[in-house]
C-alpha positions as protocol buffer text, in pm:
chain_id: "A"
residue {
  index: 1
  type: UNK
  ca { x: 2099 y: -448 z: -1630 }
}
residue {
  index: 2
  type: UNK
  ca { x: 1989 y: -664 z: -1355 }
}
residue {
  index: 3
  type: UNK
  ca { x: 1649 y: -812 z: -1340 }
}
residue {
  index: 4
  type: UNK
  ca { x: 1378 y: -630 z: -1137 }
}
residue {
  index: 5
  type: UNK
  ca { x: 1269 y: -723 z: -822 }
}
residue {
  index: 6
  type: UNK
  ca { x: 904 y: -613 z: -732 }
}
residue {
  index: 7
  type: UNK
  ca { x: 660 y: -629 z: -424 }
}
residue {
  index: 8
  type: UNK
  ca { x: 359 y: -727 z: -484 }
}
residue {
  index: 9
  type: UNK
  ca { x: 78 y: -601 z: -222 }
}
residue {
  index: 10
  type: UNK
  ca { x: -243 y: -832 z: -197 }
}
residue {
  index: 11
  type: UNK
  ca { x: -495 y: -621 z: -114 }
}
residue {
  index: 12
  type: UNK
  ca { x: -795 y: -908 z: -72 }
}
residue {
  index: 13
  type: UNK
  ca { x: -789 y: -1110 z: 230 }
}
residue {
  index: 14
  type: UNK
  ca { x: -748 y: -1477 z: 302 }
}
residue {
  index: 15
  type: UNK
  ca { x: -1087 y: -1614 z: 232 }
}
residue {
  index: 16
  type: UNK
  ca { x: -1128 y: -1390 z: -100 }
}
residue {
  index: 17
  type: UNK
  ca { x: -790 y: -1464 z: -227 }
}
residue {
  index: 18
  type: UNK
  ca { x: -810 y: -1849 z: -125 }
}
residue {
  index: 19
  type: UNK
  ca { x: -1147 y: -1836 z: -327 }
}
residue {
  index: 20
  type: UNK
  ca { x: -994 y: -1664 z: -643 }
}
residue {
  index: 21
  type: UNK
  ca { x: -706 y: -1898 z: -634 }
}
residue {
  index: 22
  type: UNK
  ca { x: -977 y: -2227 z: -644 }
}
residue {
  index: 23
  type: UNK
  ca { x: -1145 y: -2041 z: -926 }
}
residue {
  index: 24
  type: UNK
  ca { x: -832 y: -1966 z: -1147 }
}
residue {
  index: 25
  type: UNK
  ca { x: -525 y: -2174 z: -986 }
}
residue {
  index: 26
  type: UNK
  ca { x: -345 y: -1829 z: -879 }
}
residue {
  index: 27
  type: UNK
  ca { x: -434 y: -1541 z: -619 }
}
residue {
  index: 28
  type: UNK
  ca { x: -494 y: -1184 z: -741 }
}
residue {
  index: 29
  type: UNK
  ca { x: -98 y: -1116 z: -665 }
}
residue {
  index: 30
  type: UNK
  ca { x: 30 y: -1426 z: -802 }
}
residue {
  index: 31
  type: UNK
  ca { x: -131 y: -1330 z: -1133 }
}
residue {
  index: 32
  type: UNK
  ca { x: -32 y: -979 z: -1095 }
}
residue {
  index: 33
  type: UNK
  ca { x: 342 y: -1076 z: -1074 }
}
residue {
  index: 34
  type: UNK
  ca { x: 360 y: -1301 z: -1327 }
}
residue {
  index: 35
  type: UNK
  ca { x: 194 y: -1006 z: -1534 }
}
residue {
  index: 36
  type: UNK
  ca { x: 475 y: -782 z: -1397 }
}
residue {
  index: 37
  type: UNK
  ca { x: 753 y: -1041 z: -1496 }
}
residue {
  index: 38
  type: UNK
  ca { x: 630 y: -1102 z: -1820 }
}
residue {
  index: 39
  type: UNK
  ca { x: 604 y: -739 z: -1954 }
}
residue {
  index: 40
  type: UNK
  ca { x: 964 y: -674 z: -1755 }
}
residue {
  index: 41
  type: UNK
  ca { x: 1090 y: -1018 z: -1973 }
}
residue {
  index: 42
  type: UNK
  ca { x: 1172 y: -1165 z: -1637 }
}
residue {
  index: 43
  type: UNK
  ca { x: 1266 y: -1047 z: -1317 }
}
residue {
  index: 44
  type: UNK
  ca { x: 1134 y: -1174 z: -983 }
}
residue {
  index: 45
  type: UNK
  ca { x: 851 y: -1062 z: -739 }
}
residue {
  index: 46
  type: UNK
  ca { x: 765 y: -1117 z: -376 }
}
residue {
  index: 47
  type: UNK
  ca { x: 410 y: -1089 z: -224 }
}
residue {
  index: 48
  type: UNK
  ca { x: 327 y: -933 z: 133 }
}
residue {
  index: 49
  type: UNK
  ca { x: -50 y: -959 z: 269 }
}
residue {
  index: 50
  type: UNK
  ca { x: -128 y: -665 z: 503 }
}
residue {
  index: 51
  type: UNK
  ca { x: -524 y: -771 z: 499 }
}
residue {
  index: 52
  type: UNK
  ca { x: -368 y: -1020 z: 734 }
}
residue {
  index: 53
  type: UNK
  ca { x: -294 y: -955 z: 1116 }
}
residue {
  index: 54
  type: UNK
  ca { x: 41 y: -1136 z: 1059 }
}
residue {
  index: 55
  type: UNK
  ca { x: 87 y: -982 z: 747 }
}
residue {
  index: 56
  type: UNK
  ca { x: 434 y: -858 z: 728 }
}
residue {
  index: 57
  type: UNK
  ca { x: 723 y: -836 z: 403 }
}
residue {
  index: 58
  type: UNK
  ca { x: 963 y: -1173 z: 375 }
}
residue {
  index: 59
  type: UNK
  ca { x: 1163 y: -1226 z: 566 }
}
residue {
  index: 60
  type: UNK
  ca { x: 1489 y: -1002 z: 577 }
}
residue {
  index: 61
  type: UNK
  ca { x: 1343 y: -777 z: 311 }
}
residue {
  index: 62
  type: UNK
  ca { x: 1350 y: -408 z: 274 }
}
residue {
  index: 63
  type: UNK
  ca { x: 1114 y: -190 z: 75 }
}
residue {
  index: 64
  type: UNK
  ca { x: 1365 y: -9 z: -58 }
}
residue {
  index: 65
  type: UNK
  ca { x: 1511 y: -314 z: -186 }
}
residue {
  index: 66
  type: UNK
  ca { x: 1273 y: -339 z: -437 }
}
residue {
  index: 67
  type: UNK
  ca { x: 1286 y: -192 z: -774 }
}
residue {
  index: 68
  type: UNK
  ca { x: 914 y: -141 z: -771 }
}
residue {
  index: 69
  type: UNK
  ca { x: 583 y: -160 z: -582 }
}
residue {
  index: 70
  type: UNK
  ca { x: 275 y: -259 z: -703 }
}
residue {
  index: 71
  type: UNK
  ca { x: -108 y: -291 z: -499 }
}
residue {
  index: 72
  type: UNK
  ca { x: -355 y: -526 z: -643 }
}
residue {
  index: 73
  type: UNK
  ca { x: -744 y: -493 z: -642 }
}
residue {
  index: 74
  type: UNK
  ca { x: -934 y: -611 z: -322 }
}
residue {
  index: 75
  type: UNK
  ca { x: -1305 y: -676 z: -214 }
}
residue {
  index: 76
  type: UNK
  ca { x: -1267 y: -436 z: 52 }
}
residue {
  index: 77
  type: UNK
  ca { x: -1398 y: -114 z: 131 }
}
residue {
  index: 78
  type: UNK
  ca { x: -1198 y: 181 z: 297 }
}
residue {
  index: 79
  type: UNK
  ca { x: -1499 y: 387 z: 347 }
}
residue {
  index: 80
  type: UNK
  ca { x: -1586 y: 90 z: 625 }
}
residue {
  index: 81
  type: UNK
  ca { x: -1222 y: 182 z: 798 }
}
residue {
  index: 82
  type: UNK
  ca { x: -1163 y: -193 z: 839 }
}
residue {
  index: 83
  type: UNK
  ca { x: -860 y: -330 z: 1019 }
}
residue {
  index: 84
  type: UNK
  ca { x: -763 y: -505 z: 731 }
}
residue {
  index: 85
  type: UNK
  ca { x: -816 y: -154 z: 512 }
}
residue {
  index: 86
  type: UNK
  ca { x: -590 y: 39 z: 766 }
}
residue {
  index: 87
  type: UNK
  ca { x: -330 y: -175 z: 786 }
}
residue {
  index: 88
  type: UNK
  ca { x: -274 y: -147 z: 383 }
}
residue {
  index: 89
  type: UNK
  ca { x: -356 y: 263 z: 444 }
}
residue {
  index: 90
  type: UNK
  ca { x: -38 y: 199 z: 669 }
}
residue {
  index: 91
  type: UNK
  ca { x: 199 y: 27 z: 414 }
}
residue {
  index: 92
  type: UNK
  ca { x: 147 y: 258 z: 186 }
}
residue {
  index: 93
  type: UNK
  ca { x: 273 y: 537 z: 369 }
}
residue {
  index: 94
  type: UNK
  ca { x: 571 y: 324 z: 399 }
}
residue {
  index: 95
  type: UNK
  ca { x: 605 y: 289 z: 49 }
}
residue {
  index: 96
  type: UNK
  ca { x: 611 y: 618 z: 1 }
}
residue {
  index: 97
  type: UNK
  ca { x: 846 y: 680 z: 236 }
}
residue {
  index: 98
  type: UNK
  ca { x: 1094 y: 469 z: 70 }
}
residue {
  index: 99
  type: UNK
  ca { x: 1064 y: 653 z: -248 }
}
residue {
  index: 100
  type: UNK
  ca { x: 1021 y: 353 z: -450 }
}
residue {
  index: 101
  type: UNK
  ca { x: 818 y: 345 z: -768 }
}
residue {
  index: 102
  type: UNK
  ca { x: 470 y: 284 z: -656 }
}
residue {
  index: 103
  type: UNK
  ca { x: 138 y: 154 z: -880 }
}
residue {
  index: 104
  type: UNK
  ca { x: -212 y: 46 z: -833 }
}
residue {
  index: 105
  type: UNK
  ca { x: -491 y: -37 z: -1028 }
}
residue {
  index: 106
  type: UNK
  ca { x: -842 y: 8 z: -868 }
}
residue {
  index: 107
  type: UNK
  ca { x: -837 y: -39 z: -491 }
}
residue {
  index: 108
  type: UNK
  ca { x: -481 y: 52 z: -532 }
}
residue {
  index: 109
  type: UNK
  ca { x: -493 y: 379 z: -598 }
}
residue {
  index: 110
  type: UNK
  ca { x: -783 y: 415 z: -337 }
}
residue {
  index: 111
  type: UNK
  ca { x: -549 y: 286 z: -55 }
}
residue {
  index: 112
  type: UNK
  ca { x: -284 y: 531 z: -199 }
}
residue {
  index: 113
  type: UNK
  ca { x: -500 y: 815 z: -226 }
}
residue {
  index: 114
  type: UNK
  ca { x: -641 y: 781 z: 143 }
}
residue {
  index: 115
  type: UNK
  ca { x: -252 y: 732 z: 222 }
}
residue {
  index: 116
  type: UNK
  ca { x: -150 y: 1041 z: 128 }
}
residue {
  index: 117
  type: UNK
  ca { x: -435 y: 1235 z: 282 }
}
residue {
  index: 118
  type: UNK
  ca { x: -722 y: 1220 z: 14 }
}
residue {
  index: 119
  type: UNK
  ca { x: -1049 y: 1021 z: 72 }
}
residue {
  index: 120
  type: UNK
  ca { x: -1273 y: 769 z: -94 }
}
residue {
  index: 121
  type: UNK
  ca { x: -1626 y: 687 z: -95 }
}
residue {
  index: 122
  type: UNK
  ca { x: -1884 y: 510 z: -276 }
}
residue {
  index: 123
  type: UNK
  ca { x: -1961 y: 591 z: -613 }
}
residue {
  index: 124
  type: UNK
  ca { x: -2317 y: 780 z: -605 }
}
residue {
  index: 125
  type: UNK
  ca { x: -2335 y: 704 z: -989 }
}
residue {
  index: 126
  type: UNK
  ca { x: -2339 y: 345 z: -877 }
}
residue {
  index: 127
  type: UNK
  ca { x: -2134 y: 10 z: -1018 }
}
residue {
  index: 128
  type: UNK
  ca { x: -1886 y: 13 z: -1308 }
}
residue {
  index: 129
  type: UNK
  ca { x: -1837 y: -304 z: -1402 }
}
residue {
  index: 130
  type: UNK
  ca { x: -1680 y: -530 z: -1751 }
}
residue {
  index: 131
  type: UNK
  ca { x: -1496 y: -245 z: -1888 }
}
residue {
  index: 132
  type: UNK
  ca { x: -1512 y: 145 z: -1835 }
}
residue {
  index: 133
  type: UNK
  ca { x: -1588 y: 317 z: -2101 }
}
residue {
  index: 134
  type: UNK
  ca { x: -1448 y: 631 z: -2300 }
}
residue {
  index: 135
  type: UNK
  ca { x: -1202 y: 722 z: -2060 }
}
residue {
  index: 136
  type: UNK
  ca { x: -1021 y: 1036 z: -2135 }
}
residue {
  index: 137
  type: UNK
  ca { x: -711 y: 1157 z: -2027 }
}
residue {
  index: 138
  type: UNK
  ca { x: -727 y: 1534 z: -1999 }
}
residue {
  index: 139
  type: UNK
  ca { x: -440 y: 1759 z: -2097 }
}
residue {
  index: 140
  type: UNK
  ca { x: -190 y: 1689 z: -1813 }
}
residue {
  index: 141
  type: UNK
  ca { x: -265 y: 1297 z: -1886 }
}
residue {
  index: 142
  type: UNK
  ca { x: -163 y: 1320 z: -2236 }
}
residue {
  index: 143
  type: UNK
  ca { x: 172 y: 1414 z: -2134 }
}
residue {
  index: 144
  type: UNK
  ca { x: 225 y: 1210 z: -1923 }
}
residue {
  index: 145
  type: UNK
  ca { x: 416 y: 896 z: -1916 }
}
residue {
  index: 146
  type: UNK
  ca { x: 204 y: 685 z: -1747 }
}
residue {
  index: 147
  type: UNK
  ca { x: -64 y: 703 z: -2050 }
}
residue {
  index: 148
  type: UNK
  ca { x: 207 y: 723 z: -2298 }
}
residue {
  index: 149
  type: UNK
  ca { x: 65 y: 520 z: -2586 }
}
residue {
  index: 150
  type: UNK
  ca { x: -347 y: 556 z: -2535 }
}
residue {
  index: 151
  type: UNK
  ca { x: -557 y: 748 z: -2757 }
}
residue {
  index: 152
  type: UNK
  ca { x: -819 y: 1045 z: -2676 }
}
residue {
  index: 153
  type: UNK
  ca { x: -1054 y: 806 z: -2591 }
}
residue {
  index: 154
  type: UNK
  ca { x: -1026 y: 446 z: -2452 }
}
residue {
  index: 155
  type: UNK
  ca { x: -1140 y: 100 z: -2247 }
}
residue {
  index: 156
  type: UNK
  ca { x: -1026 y: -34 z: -2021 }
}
residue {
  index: 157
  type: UNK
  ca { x: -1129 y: -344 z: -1795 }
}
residue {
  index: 158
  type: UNK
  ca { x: -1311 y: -298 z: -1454 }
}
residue {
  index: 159
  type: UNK
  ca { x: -1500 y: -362 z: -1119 }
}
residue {
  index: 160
  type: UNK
  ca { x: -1550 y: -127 z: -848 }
}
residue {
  index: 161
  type: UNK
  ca { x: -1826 y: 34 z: -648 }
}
residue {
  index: 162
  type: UNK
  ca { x: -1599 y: 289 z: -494 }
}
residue {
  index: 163
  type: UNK
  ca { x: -1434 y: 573 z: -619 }
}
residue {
  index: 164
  type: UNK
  ca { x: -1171 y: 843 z: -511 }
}
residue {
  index: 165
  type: UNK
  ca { x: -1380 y: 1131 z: -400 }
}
residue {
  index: 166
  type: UNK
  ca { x: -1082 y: 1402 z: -301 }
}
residue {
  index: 167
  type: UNK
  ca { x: -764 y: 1329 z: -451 }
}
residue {
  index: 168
  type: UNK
  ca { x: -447 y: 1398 z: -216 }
}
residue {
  index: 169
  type: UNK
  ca { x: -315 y: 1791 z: -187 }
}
residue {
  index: 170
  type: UNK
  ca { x: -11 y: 1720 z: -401 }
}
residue {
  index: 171
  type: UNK
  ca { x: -156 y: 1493 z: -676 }
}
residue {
  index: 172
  type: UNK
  ca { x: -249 y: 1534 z: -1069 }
}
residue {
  index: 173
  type: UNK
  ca { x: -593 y: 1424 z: -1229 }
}
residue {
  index: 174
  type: UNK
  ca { x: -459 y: 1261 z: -1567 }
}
residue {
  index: 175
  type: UNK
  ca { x: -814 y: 1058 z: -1677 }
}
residue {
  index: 176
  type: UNK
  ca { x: -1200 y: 1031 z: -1615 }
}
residue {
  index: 177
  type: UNK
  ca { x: -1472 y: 898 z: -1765 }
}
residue {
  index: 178
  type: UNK
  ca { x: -1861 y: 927 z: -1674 }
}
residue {
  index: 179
  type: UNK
  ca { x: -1855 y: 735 z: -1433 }
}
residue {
  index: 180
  type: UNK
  ca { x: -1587 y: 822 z: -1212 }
}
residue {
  index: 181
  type: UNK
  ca { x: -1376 y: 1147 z: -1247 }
}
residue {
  index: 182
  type: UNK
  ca { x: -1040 y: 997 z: -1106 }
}
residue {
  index: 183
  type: UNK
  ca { x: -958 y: 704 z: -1426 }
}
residue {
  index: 184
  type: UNK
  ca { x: -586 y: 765 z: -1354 }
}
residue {
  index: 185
  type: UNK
  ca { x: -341 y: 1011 z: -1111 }
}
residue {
  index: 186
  type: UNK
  ca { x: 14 y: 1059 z: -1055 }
}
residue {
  index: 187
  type: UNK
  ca { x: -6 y: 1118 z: -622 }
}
residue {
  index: 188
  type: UNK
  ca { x: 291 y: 1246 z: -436 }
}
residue {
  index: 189
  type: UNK
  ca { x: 345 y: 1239 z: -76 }
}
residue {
  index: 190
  type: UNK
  ca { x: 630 y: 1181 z: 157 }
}
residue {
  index: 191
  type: UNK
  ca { x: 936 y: 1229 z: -111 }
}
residue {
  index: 192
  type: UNK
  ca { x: 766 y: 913 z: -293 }
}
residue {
  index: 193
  type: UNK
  ca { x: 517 y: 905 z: -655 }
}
residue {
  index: 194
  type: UNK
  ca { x: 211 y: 661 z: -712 }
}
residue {
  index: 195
  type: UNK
  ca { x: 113 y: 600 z: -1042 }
}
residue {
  index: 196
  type: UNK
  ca { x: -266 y: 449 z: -1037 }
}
residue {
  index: 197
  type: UNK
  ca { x: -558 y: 398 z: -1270 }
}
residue {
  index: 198
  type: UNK
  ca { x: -916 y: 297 z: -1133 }
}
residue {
  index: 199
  type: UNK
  ca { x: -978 y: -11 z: -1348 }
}
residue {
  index: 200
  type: UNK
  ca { x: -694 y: -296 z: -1418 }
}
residue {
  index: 201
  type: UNK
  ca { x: -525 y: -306 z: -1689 }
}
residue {
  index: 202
  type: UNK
  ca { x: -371 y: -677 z: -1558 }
}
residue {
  index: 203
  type: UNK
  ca { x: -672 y: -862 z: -1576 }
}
residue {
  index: 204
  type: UNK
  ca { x: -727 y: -1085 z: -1837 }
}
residue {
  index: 205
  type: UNK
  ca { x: -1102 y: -1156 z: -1974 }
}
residue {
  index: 206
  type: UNK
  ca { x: -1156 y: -1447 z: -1781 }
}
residue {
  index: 207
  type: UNK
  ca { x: -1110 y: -1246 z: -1457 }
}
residue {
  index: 208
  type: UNK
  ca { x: -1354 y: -1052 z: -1498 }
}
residue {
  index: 209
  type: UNK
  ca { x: -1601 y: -1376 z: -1596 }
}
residue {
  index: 210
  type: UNK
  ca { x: -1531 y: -1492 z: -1228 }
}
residue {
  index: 211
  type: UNK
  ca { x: -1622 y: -1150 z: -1081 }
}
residue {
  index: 212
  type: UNK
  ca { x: -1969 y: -1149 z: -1279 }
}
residue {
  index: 213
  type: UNK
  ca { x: -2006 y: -1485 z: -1155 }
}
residue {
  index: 214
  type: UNK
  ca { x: -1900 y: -1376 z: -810 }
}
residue {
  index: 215
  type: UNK
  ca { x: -2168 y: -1088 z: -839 }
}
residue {
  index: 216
  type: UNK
  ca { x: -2437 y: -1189 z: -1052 }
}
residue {
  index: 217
  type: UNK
  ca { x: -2671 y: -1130 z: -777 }
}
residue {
  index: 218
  type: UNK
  ca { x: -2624 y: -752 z: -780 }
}
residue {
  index: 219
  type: UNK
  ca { x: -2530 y: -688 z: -1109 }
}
residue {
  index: 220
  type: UNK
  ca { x: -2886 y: -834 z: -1162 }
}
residue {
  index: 221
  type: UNK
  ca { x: -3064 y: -641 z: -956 }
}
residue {
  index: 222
  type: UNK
  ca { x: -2850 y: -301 z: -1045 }
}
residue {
  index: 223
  type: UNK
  ca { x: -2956 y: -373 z: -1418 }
}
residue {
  index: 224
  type: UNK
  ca { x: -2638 y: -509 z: -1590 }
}
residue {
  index: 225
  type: UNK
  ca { x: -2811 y: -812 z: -1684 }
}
residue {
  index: 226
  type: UNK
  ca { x: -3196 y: -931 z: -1691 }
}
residue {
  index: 227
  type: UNK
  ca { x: -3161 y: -1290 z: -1581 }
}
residue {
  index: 228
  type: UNK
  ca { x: -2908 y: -1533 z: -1466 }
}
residue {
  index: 229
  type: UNK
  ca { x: -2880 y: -1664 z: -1851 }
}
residue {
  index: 230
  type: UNK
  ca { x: -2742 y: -1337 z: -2008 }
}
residue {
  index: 231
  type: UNK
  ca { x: -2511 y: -1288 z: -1736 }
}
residue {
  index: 232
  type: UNK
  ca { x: -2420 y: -1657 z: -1784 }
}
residue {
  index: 233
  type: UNK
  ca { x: -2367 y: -1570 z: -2110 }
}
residue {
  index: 234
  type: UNK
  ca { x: -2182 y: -1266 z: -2087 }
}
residue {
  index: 235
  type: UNK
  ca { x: -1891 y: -1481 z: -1845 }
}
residue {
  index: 236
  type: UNK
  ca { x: -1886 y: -1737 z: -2124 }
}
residue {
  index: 237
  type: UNK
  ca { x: -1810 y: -1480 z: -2405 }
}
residue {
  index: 238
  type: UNK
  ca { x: -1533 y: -1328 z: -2215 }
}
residue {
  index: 239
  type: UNK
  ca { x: -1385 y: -1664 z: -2102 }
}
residue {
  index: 240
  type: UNK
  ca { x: -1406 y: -1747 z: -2496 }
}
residue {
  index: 241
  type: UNK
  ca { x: -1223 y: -1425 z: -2585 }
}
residue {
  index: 242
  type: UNK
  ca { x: -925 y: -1499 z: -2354 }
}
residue {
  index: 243
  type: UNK
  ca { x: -886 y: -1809 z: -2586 }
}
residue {
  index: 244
  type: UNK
  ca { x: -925 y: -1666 z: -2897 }
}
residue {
  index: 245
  type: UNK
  ca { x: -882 y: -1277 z: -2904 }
}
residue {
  index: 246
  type: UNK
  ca { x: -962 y: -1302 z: -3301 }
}
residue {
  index: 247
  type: UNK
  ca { x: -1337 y: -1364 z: -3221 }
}
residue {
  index: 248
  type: UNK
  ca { x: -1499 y: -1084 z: -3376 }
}
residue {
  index: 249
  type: UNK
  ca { x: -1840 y: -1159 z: -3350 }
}
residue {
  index: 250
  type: UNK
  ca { x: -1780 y: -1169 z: -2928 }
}
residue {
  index: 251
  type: UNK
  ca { x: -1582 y: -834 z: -2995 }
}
residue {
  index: 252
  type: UNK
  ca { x: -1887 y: -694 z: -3170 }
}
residue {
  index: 253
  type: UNK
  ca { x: -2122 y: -823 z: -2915 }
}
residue {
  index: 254
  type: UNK
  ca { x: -1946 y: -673 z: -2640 }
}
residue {
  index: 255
  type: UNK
  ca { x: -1837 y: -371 z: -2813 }
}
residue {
  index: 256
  type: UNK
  ca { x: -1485 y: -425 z: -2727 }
}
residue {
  index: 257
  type: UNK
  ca { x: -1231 y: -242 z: -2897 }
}
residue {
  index: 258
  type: UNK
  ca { x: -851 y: -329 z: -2948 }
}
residue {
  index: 259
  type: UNK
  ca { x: -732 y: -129 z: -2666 }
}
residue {
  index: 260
  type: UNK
  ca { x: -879 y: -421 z: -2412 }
}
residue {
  index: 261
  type: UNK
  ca { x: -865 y: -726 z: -2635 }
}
residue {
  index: 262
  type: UNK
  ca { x: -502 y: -696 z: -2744 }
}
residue {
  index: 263
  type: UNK
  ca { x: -325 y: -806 z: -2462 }
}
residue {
  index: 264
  type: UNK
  ca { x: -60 y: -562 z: -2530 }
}
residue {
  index: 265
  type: UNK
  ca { x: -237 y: -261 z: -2508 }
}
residue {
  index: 266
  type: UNK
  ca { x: -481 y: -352 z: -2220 }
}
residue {
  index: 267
  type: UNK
  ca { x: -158 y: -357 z: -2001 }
}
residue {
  index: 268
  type: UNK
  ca { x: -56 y: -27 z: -2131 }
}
residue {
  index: 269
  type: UNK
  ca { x: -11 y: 142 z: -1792 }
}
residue {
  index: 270
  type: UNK
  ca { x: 201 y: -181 z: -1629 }
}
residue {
  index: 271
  type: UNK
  ca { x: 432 y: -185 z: -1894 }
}
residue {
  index: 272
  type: UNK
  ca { x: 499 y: 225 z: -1850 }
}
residue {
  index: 273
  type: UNK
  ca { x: 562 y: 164 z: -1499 }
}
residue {
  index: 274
  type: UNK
  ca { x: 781 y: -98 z: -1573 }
}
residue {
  index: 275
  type: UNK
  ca { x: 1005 y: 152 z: -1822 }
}
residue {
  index: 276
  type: UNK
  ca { x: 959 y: 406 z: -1485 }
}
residue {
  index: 277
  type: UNK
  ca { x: 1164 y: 97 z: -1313 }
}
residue {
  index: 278
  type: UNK
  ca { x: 1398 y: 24 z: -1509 }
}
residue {
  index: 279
  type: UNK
  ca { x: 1487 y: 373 z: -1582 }
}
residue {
  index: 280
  type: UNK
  ca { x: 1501 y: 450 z: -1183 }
}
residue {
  index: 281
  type: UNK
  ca { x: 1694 y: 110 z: -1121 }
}
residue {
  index: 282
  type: UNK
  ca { x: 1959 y: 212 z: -1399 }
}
residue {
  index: 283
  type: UNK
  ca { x: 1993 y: 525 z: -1164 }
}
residue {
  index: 284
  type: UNK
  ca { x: 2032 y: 384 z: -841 }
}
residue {
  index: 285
  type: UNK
  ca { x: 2276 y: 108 z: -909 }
}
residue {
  index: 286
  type: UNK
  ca { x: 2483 y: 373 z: -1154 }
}
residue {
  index: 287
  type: UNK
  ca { x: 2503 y: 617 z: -825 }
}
């Protein structure tokens, strides 16, 4: 079978993305395709920035010339009906549209969810932030082949103030958690199916170390941490983690679990939709 061919949709704009890329030598979508080639043992991806005014696919391309779409995470806030929040609002109509296979993690499936018609807001329960806990995928989720492999109960890495407060007419609930009732949906609209979860199962530990650094400020003040040293101290042990997943004293401290420290498993979801790609690929080029 030929290798995939993905878009990749950066939802942060310039100055956040620039600043991430300083911070960890890629942008969000760089590291989100090389996450999407690895799991689909190669393959190619292309990125398209629709924060931007001139934002627009490469040149020539087609979205339904991709085997798969995927929306990254993003500073941004769709309750604030931003430019740079309507114009991905617009794309993803598009996508579904084209009836291509369609993911997000986190602001991903917000932008899809206010896409097809459902709305977002922020989360009156407040910040979840590191890793969201004892998510549960309820009876339609544990059929489902998006979650296909995770337990009754699981972690899962994560930032976000906002949450998915109506989920689109034609849409399924398939995880929540106590902090925010929409973990994971399957959203149709248009002919076309989304596939999101709210936290990001791409991210790697160190990710998340730049965030807390990014937000130490507020995650202070909203009680996460005390002082500047835990929180200092907190970024270190995850940075340590991503170089040595065996460290089970960190694991303890943290109370991480295997399901976000094996690198495998935290990218559950991705490597699903990648099996959803192939499978619909196969299809399309047999027709």
């Amino acid at each position: 079978m030929p290798a995939l061919r993905f878009l990749v949709v950066e939802g942060s704009p310039a100055v956040a993305r620039e600043r991430y890329r300083a911070a960890l030598g890629r942008t969000p979508a760089e590291h989100y395709g090389e996450v999407l080639i690895r799991l689909a043992g190669g393959g190619q991806y292309d990125i398209t920035c629709p924060a931007d005014p001139d934002g627009a696919l490469p040149k020539g391309a087609e979205l339904s010339g991709y085997d798969g779409v995927v929306i990254t995470g993003s500073p941004l806030h769709l309750w604030k009906q931003e430019p740079e929040s309507i114009r991905q609002v617009e794309l993803a109509r598009e996508v579904f549209k084209a009836k291509v296979p369609f993911f997000g993690s986190c602001w991903g499936l917000q932008v899809a969810a206010v896409a097809a018609g459902g709305a977002v807001h922020k989360n009156p329960r407040g910040r979840e932030f590191g890793f969201a806990r004892r998510i549960a995928p309820n009876a339609e989720g544990a059929r489902h082949a998006l979650l296909a492999g995770r337990p009754a109960l699981y972690d899962a890495p994560c930032s976000h103030l906002d949450e998915v407060s109506v989920l689109p007419p034609d849409s399924t609930l398939l995880a929540s958690n106590a902090v925010s009732r929409v973990q994971a949906a399957e959203i149709r609209h248009e002919g076309g199916t989304f596939w999101g979860v709210q936290y990001h199962p791409e991210y790697v530990h160190a990710v998340l170390a730049y965030i807390l650094e990014q937000r130490a400020g507020d995650l202070i003040r909203e009680g996460f941490f005390v002082d500047e040293g835990q929180s200092a101290a907190y970024a270190a042990d995850l940075v340590a983690l991503d170089a040595a997943p065996e460290r089970m004293d960190i694991c303890w401290r943290l109370g991480l679990n295997e399901d976000v420290v094996d690198p495998g498993q935290r990218a559950t979801e991705i490597t699903n939709f990648i099996t959803l790609c192939k499978a619909e690929a196969g299809s399309r080029r047999a027709a």
